[in-house]
C-alpha positions in Angstrom: 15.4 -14.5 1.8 14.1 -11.4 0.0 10.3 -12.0 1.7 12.3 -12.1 4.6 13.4 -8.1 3.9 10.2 -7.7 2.0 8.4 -8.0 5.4 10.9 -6.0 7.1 10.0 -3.2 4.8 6.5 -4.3 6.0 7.1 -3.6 9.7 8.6 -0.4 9.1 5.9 1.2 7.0 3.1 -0.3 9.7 5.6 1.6 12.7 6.3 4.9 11.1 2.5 5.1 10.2 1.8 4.4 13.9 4.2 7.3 14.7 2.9 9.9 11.7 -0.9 9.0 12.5 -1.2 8.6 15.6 -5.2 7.4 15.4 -4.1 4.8 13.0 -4.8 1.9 15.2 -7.6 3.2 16.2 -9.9 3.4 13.3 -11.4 0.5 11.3 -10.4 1.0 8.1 -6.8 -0.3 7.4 -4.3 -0.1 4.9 -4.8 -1.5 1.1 -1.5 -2.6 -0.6 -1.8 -3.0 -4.3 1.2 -5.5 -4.8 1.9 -7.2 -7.8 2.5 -11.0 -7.4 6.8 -11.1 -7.5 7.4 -14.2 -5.6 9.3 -12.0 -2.6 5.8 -9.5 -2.5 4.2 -12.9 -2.1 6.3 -15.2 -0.3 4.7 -16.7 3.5 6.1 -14.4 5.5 5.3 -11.2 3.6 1.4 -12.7 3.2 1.0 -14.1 7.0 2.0 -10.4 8.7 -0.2 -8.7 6.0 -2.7 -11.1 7.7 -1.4 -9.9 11.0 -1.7 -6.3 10.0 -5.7 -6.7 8.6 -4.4 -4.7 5.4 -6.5 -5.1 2.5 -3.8 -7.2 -0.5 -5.4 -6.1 -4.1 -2.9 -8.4 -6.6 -2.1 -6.4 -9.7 -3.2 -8.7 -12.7 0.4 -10.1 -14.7 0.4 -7.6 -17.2 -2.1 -4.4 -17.3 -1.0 -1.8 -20.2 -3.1 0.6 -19.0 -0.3 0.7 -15.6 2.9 -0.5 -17.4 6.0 0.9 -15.8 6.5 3.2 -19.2 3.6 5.2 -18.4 4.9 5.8 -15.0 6.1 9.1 -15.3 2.8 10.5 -16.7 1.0 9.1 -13.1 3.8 10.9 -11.2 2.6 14.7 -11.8 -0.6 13.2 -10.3 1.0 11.7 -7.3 2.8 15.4 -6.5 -0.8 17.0 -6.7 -1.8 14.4 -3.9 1.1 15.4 -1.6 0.0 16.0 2.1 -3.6 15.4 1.7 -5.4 13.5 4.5 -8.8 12.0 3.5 -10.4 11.1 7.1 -12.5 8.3 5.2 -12.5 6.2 1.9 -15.4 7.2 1.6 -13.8 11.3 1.3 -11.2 10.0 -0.8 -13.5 8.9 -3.6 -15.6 12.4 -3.5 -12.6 14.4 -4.3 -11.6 12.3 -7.6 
């Protein structure tokens, strides 16, 4: 049941970046999802659209201190200084780190 609204949350990301990037479909590189492995981010359904989708699935390892959810508000002044940037390639995304 909850990989059933696991992909639903699936479908509506995929749709609304379809209508915020319009050229989204029609470039090569597709999304990546870092996911950790909860049996709902996991489950058939949620695994056979990501298939569908052609999204890159990176598994977060079972336990990695160096991301644990306490540090997670010392990553989130880092996230604001990302806001509204486009990087037209992954390739651009990894110059500006």
């Amino acid at each position: 049941m909850m990989g059933y609204f696991c992909r639903l949350q699936l479908v509506g990301l995929s749709r609304s970046l379809k209508e915020i990037r319009p050229l989204y479909e029609q470039r090569n590189d597709k999304g990546i999802l870092l996911r950790d492995n909860a049996r709902p981010h996991a489950a058939k359904t949620v695994t056979t659209y990501l298939e569908t989708l052609k999204w890159e699935v990176i598994s977060q390892p079972p336990y990695t201190p160096d991301i644990a959810s306490t540090n997670y508000h010392l990553l989130r002044s880092m996230v604001h200084g990302m806001d509204e940037k486009c990087f037209p390639s992954v390739t651009d995304l990894y110059a500006s780190s």
